[in-house]
N, C-alpha and C positions, 0 to 999 in steps of 0.2 A: 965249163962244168960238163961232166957225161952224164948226158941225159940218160942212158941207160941205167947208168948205176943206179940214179933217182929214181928210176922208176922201178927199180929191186928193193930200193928201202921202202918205199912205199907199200908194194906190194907185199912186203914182208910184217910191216907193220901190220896190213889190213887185217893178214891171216892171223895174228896173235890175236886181234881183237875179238875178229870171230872166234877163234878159238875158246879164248876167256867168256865169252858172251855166252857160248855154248859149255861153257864149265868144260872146254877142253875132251869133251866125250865122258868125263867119270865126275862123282859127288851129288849132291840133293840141293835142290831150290831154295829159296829163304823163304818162311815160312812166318804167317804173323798173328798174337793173338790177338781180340778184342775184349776188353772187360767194364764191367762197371761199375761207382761209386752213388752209393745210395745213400741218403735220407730223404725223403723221395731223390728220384735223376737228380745229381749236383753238377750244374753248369759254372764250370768257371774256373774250377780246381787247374794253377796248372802241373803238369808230368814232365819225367823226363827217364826215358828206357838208358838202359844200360847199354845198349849199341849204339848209342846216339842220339835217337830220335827224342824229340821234344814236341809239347801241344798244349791244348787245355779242353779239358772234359767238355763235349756238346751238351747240345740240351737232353738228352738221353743219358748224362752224367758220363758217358764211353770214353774209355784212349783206347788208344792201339800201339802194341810195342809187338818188337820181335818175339817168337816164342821162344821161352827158354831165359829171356830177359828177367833182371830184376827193374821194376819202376818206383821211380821216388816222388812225392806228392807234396804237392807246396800249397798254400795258401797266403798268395801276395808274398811280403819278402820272410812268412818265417815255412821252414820245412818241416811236415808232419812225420815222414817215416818213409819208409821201405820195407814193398812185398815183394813176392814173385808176383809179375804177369799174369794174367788168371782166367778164365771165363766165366768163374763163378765171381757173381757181385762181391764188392768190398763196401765198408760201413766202417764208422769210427772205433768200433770193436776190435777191428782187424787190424788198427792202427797201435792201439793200445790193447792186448788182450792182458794183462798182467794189469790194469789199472783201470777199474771202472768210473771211477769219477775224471778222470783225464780225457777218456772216451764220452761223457755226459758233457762234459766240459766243450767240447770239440762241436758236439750236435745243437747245444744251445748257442754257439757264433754262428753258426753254417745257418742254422735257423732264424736269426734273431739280422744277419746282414743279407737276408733274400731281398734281391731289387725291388721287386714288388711289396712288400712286408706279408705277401703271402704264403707260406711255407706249405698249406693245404692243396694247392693246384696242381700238384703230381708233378713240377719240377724246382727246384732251391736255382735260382740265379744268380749269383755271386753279386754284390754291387760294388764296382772297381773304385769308386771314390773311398768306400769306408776299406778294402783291401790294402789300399794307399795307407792309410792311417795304421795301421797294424805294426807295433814295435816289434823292429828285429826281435829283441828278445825274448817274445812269448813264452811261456811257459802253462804246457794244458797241465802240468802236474803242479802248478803252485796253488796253496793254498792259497792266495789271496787273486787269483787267474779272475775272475768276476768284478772284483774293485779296479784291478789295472784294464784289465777292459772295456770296463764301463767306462773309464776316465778316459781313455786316450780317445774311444770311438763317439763319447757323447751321447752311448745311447743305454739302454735297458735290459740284457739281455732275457731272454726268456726264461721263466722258470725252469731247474731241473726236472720236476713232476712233466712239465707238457714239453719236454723236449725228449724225453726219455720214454713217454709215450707215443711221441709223433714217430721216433726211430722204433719201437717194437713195432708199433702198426706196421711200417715199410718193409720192415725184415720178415714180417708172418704174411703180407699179402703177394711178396719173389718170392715166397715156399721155403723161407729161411728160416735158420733154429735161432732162436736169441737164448745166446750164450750166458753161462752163468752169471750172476749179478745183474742181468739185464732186463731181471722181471722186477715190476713195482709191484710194492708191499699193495695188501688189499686191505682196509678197515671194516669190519662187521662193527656197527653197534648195538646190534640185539634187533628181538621182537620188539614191539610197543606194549609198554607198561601203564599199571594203573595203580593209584597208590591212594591212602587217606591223607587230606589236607595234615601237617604239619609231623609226617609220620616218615623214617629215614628208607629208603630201598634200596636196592644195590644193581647199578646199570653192567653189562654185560656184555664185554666188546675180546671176549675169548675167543670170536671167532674170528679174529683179521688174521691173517697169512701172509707170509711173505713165500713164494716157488722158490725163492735161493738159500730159504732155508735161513735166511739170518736172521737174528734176534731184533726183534721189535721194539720200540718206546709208544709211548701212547700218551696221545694231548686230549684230553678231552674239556669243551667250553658249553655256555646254554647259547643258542645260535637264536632262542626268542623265549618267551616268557609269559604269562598272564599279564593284564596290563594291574599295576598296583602291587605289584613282586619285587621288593627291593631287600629284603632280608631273609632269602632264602639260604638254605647250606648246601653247599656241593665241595667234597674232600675227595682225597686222594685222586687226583684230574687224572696225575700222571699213572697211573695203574691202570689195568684190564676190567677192571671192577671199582668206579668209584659209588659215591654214597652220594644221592640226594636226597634231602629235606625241603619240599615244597613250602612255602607261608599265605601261599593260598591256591583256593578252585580256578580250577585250570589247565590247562597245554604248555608242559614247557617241553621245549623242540632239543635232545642233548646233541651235539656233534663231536665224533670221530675221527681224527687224524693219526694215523702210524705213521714209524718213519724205519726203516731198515738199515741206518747209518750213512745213505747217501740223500735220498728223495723221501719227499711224503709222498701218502698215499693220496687219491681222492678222499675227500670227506664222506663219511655216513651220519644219519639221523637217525634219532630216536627219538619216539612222542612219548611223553608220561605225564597220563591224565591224574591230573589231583581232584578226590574227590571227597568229600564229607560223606557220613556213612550213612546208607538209606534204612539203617536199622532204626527207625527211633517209637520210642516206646508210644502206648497210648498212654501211660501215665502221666501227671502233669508232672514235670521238669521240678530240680531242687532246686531250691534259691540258695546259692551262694554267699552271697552278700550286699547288704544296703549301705549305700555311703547316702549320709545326710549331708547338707549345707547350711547354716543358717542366712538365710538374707534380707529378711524383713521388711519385703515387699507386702500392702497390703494385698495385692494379688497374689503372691509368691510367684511369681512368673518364671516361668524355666526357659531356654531358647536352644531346646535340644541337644543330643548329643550326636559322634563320628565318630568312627577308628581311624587309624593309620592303617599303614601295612604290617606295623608290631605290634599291634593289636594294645596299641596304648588309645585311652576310652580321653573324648574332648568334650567338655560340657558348657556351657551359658547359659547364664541365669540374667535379672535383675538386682541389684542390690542397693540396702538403703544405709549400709552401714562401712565405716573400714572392713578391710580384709585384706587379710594377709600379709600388711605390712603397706597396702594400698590405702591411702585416703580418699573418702568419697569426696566426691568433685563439687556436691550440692545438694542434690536429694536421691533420685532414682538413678545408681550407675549402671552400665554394659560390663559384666562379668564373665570372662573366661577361666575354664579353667582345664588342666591336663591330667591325668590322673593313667597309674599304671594296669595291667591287666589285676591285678590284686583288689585294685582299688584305693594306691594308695597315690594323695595328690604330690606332682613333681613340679609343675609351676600354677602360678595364677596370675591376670591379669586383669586391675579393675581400671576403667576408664569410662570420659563421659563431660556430659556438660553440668551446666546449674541448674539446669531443668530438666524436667521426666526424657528418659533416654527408656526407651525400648529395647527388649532382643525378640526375635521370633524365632529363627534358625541357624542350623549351622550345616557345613558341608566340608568333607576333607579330600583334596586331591593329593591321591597315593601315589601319581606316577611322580607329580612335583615337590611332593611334601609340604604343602599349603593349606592353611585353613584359611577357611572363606566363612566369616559372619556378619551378620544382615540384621537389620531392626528400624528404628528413625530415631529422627531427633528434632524436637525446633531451635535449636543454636544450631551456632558452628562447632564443627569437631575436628581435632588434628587440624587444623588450619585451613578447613574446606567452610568454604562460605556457605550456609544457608539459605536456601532459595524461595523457599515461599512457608505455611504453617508451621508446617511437619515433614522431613525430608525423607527421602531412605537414606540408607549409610550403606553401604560395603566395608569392613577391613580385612585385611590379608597378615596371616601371622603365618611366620617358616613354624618345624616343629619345638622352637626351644623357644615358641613366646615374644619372640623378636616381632614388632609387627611391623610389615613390609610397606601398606599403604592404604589409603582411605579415598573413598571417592563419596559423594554426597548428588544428590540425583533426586529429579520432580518435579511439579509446577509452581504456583502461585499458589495454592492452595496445599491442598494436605495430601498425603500417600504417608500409605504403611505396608509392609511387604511382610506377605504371613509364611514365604516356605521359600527355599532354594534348591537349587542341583544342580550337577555336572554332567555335561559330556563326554563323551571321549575322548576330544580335543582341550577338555580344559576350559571350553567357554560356561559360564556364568547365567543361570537363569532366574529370573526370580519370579514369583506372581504376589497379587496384592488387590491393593482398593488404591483406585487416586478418586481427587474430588476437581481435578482440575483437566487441562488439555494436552494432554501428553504427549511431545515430541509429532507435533501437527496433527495427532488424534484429537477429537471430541467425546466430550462426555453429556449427552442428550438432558440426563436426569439429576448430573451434578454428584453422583456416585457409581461409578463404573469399576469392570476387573480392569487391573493390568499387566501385561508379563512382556519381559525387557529382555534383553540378551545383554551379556560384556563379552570381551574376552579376557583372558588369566590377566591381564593387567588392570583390567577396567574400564576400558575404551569400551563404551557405548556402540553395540553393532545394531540392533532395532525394537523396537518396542510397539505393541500390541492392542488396543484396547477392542473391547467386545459391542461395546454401543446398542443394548438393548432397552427395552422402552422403558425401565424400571429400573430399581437400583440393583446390584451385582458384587459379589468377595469372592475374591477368592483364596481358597484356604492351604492347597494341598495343591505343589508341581513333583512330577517326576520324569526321568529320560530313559528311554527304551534302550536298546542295543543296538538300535538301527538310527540313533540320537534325534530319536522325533519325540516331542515333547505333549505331555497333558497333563491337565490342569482339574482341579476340582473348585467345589465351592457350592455355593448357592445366589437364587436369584426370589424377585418380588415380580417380575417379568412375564408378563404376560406369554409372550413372545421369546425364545434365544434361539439363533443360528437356527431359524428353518424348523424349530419344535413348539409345539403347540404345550404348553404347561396345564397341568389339571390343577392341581389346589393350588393355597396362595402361597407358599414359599416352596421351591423346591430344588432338590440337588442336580448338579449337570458335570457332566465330565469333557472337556474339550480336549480334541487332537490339533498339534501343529506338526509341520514342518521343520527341520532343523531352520530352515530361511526363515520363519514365519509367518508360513502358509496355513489357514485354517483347512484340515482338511478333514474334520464332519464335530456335530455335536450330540450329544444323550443326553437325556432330561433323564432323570429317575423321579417320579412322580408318582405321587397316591393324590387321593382328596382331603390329605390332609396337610400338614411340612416334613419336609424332608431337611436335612444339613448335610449336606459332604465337609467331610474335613482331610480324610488323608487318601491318597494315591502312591498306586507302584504297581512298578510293571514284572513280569518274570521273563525266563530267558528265551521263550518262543514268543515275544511280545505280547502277550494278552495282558491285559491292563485291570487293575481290583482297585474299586472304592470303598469306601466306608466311613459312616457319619450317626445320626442318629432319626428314626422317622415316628411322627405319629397315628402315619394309618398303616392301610393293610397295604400290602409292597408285593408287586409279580407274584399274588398267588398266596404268602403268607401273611398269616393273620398276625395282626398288632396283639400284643401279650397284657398291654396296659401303659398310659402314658407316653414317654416314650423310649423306642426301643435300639438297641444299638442296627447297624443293615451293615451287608458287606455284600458286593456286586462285582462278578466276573464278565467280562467283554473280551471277545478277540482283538486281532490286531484294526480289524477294517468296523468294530464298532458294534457287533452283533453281540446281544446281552446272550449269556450261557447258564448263568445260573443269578439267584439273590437268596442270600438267606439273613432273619432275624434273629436276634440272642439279648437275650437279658431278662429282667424280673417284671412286676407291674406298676414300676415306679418310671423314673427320668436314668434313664441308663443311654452316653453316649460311648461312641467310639472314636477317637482321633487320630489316631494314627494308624497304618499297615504296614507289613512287611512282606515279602517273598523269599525262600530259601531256594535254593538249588534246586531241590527236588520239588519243586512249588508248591509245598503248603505255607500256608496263609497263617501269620499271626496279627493279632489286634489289638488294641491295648486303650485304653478310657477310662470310666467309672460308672458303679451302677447305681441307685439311689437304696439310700435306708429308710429316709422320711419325706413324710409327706409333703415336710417343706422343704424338699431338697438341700438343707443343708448341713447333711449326713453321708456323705460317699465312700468308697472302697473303692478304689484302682483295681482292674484286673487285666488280666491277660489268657488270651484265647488264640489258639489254634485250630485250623479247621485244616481236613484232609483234600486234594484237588478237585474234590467234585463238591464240595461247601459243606461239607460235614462236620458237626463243631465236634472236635477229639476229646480235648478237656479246657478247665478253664481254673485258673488261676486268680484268689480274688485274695487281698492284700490290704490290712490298715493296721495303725499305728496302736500300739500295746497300750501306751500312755499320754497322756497328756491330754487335751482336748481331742473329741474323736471326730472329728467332721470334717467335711470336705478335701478325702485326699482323691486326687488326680492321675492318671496316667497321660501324658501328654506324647511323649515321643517314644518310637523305637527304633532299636540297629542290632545287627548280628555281627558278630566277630567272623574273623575269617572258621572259625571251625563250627560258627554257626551254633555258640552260644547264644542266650536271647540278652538284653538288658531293657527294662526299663524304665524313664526318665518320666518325672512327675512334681507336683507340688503336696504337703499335706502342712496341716496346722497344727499334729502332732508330734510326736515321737515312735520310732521304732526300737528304741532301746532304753531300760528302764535309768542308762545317765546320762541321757540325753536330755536336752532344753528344749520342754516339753511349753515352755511358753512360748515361743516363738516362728513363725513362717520359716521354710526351709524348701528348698528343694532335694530330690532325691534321685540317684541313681540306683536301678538293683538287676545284679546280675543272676540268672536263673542258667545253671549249667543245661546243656543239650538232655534230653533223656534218650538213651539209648536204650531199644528193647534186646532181651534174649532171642536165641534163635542161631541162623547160621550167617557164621565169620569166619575169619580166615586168619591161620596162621602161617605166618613166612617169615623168610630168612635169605641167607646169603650164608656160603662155606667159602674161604679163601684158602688155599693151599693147607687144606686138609682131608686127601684124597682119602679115604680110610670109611668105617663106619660107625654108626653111634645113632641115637634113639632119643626121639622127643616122646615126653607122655603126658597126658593130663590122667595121672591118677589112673593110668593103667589102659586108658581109651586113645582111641585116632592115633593110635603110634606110627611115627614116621621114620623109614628105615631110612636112610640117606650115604650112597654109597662114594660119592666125589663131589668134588668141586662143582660151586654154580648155586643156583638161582632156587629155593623152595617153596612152594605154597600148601597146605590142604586146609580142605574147610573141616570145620564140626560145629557142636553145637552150644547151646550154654542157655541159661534156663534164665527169665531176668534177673538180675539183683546177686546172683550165685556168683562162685568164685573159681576163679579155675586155675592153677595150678598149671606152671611148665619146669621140664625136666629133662635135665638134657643128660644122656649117659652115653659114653663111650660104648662103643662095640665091642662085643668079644673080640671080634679077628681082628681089629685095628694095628697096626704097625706104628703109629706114633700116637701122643696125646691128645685133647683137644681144646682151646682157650673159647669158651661160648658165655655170654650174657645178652642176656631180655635188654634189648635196644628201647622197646617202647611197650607203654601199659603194665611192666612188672615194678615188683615194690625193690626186689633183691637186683646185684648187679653179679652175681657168680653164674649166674646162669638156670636162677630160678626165681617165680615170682608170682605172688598172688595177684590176677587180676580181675577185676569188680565186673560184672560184667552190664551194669548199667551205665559204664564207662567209656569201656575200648571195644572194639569190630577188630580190632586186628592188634597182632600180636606179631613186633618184630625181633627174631632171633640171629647173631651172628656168631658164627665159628670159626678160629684162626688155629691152625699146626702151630701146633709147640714142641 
């Protein structure tokens, strides 16, 4: 071989290569871009440049391709698309700009298969095990791309709301513009409203927005409630303006969803307080109407009444006779009974042993729809054995009278239980008198209080007794807000709970614990007897008694014999006020109530004669500082006139009064004027004159048009939304609304009085010892 020659090809070779290495002396360098793939850095993606080159995005989300290259972007085996090469970041936008849900599509997998499951850490991780599982055939633009996804990867993807949020964050915090579609819809749903219990308002969610400009839908739900709220109205959800009707006092919470045709929005809230009106008259209240019963108890014994949440009225009595298609079991039955807001009866239930059966009270839980009533018995009842004299009873009735279950409960001895309540929970309380040893309590004197716990079922949670040196009833349980429990009654006791007693019998008010913890006691005491009989608390928990006493009481003088008392106490037991009421006979009081606005009504009987057995039931309201307002006294037209009774009361949700009693005559001249009955009567609210408020709602009747009452408080109203003004109204007076088109108006307008008017065209007399407020709507026509 010539070496020489070999070493001319060689050398000839070199020089090409330098040549070419050095670009031959002429042309430009290769040149490279870097770019990036955001929702935060996406690690994992991988690339492949249009001159060749292949990779997969670092944790910085970066490739690098030649400049001037196109790059094509894969995810496992299916292919997303192709850009140009860039150094401004890319985003699933830029993959898809012609289809925003295919781009949403794309951010909730990138998001939803982070190795970590953290998407928030400033980088997405690709996890190559679930990359694996990804069917070729993906499709970000199918409709059903979330079901096939879910199924093949086993997992959940992330919502579009927070996937679609996570990538605008990303793209606004690189100094990027997020492209049209790519803003989420916002939900407004108003200021916080305030409305009259059972009165319609209209919510206000005109202000949600969508930046891209697309047309909205609207979901609107109650996200919470008053507790005892099951029958309230809420229409038109899906509009920008729906319509509630509260059914009782309280916070209900409305929530907010838009949606812009891809994503929802976040949720918004609105509170709207329901409230009864603080207008109320000093006048005494009208009486609506008495519903009689006959039952021919030589007591007439009543065993109180309850509402529901539909403001249907539950009452128990005693009865000696059939009724209503019920045969008496023996002698003295257990009667319930249901009756509508009218007053008229929808079912009844009589049951019972062969022997005197008792009722004392009653109680309705609104959140469960169960009545709970209480009395004793000495047999057995419903198939619960009898324990010792005289037992207590519990039964449980749903609202159509079905009765759920009985428990029976006591010693060897006797118990009788004078009053019940509820918690918040649903648990069960009673109080009472036992003569025996209660659930490992002692009773010193052979007559002690008692107070037991259940819960909604009946199960026995604890029980109570006071063990003072003397005998002890108690009369009157109630539960605060804060579901701490007290009790009333009276004692012969020298001694109770750490109080020193002045005369020989006197009233006492105890506090528990929801556990039942004694945690203090009050004597109310003169030098002479006292009775408590009823208790209730209001809603800053201070606590009111009321019974009947014979001496002078904190400061007021006895009037004669004796006299009805009613006592204000804080929470921790500090007396604030006592005041007396009645004539100079035997006037007690038995029962109390609290309203919203915390006055105080009372309800007993006061004497006519000398031998007491002459009485009138009345009813009495006093203002929050113990002010008696007026008083309400009541007897039978016909028949025998004596001894009629106030025994229990209750307010409806709109804070009507009612109440429940005995008499041994009649209130109506055909009525059976011979016989024992007991009685319900309902006494509508009195509202005073003064200032109220009239409001409304305009739906898509931008235009204008004029409310009048008879020429005053005109309201110009120029669009759409939300209207209130106040005026005024004299009591008893009537006021007139009127709705009139606008001169300049461009279209018609469809308006009627929603609430308090007589007419439904859009005008109407309203009473004004009635309504506070006066609801008006207007709809383009």
């Amino acid at each position: 071989m010539n070496i020489k020659n070999i070493f001319s090809q060689v050398l000839f070779i070199f020089t090409v290569f330098v040549l070419v290495s050095c670009g031959g002396g002429s042309g430009d360098a290769v040149t490279t871009t870097t770019g990036q793939f955001i929702d935060d850095p996406v690690q994992g993606l991988d690339y492949s440049c249009s001159s060749g080159t292949t990779g997969i995005t670092n944790i910085n989300g970066e490739y690098t391709c030649n400049t001037g290259d196109d790059v094509t972007f894969s995810i496992g085996p299916v292919t997303l698309g192709t850009l140009s090469a860039q150094s401004s970041f890319i985003t699933p936008y830029s993959l898809f700009p012609n289809d925003t849900q295919a781009a949403v599509n794309l951010a909730r997998l990138l998001q939803s298969i982070d190795s970590d499951s953290n998407p928030n850490n400033n980088v997405i991780t690709l996890s190559s095990s679930q990359l694996s599982l990804l069917p070729t055939n993906t499709d970000f633009t199918d409709i059903n791309f979330v079901a096939n996804i879910e199924t093949a990867l086993g997992i959940t993807l992330i919502d579009a709301m927070t996937a679609m949020s996570h990538l605008y964050d990303a793209i606004i915090l690189n100094g990027g513009n997020v492209p049209d579609g790519g803003h989420l819809p916002i939900a407004s749903a108003g200021m916080d409203l305030s409305v009259v219990v059972q009165n319609a308002i209209a919510l206000d969610g005109s202000g949600s927005y969508d930046a891209d400009g697309d047309s909205l839908t609207y979901t609107w739900s109650i996200a919470s409630k008053p507790p005892g709220s099951v029958s309230f109205l809420f229409t038109g959800m899906n509009t920008s303006a729906p319509i509630l009707t509260p059914d009782v006092v309280g916070d209900y919470v409305a929530q907010l969803i838009v949606n812009d045709g891809l994503v929802n929005s976040a949720a918004d809230t609105v509170t709207i307080t329901s409230t009864v009106s603080g207008n109320v008259s000093d006048s005494p209240p009208s009486l609506a109407w008495i519903k009689e019963v006959r039952v021919e108890t030589s007591g007439g014994q009543d065993g109180g009444i309850a509402f529901d949440s539909n403001n249907n009225l539950y009452m128990a009595a005693e009865s000696l006779i059939d009724f209503n298609g019920d045969l008496n079991a023996g002698y003295q039955d257990i009667l319930v009974m249901k009756f509508d807001a009218a007053g008229d009866m929808l079912w009844s239930d009589q049951t019972g042993t062969a022997n005197t059966d008792l009722v004392d009270d009653i109680a309705f839980d609104k959140s469960a729809n169960v009545l709970y009533v209480t009395g004793s018995v000495s047999l057995s009842l419903h198939g619960q054995d009898v324990i010792g004299d005289r037992d207590i009873y519990i039964i449980s009735y749903d609202a159509e009278g079905n009765r759920l279950w009985t428990i029976m409960d006591g010693t060897a001895q006797e118990e009788r239980p004078y009053d019940i309540a509820l918690d918040s929970s649903g648990n069960i309380f009673i109080a009472g008198v036992t003569h025996g040893n209660f659930d490992g309590n002692t009773t010193p004197t052979g007559r002690d209080i008692f107070v037991a716990k259940y819960n909604n079922l009946g199960a026995k949670i604890w029980t109570r007794q006071l063990q003072g040196d003397n005998w002890e009833r108690a009369e009157g349980i109630a539960v605060d807000s804060s579901d701490n429990v007290y009790i009333t009654g009276y004692t012969g006791s020298d001694e109770l709970g750490g109080e020193v007693t002045n005369g020989s019998i006197n009233s006492f008010i105890i506090k528990y614990s929801n556990d039942g913890s004694r945690l203090w006691t009050r004597l109310i005491s003169s030098a002479n007897s006292e009775y408590g009989y009823g208790v209730a608390t209001d809603s800053n928990n201070n606590v009111f008694v009321t019974g009947m006493t014979s001496g002078d009481l904190d400061g007021n003088t006895n009037r004669g014999g004796y006299d009805q008392f009613t006592a204000k106490y804080n929470t921790n037991g500090a007396l604030i006020w006592t005041t007396l009421t009645g004539g100079t006979l035997t006037d007690t009081a038995n029962d109390i109530v609290v309203d919203s606005f915390g006055r105080i009504y009372i309800t007993g009987q006061i004497g006519k004669s000398e031998t007491g057995d002459i009485m009138d039931y009345v009813l009495t309201m006093f203002d929050t500082d113990g002010e008696e307002v007026w008083t309400v006294q009541n007897t039978p037209e016909y028949g025998r006139i004596r001894d009629d009774r106030g025994k229990h009361l209750a307010l409806d949700s709109a804070e009507n009064i009612y109440v429940n009693g005995t008499t041994y005559g009649s209130f109506f001249s055909t009525g059976d004027d011979a016989s024992n009955k007991v009685f319900v009567a309902r006494y509508n609210k009195s509202v005073a004159g003064g200032p109220y408020s009239v409001g409304g709602y305009v739906n898509d009747a931008i235009g204008s048009f004029t409310l009048t009452n008879n020429g005053g408080d005109d309201l110009f109203i120029l669009e759409d939304g939300v209207f209130t003004f106040d005026t005024l109204l004299n009591d008893g007076a009537s006021y007139n609304v009127e709705i009139l088109d606008g001169s300049d108006t461009s279209q018609g307008h469809d308006c009627e009085v929603l609430s308090g008017g007589s007419n439904g065209d859009g005008s109407g007399t309203i009473n004004g010892a009635d309504v506070t407020d006066i609801e008006v709507s207007c709809v383009g026509i």
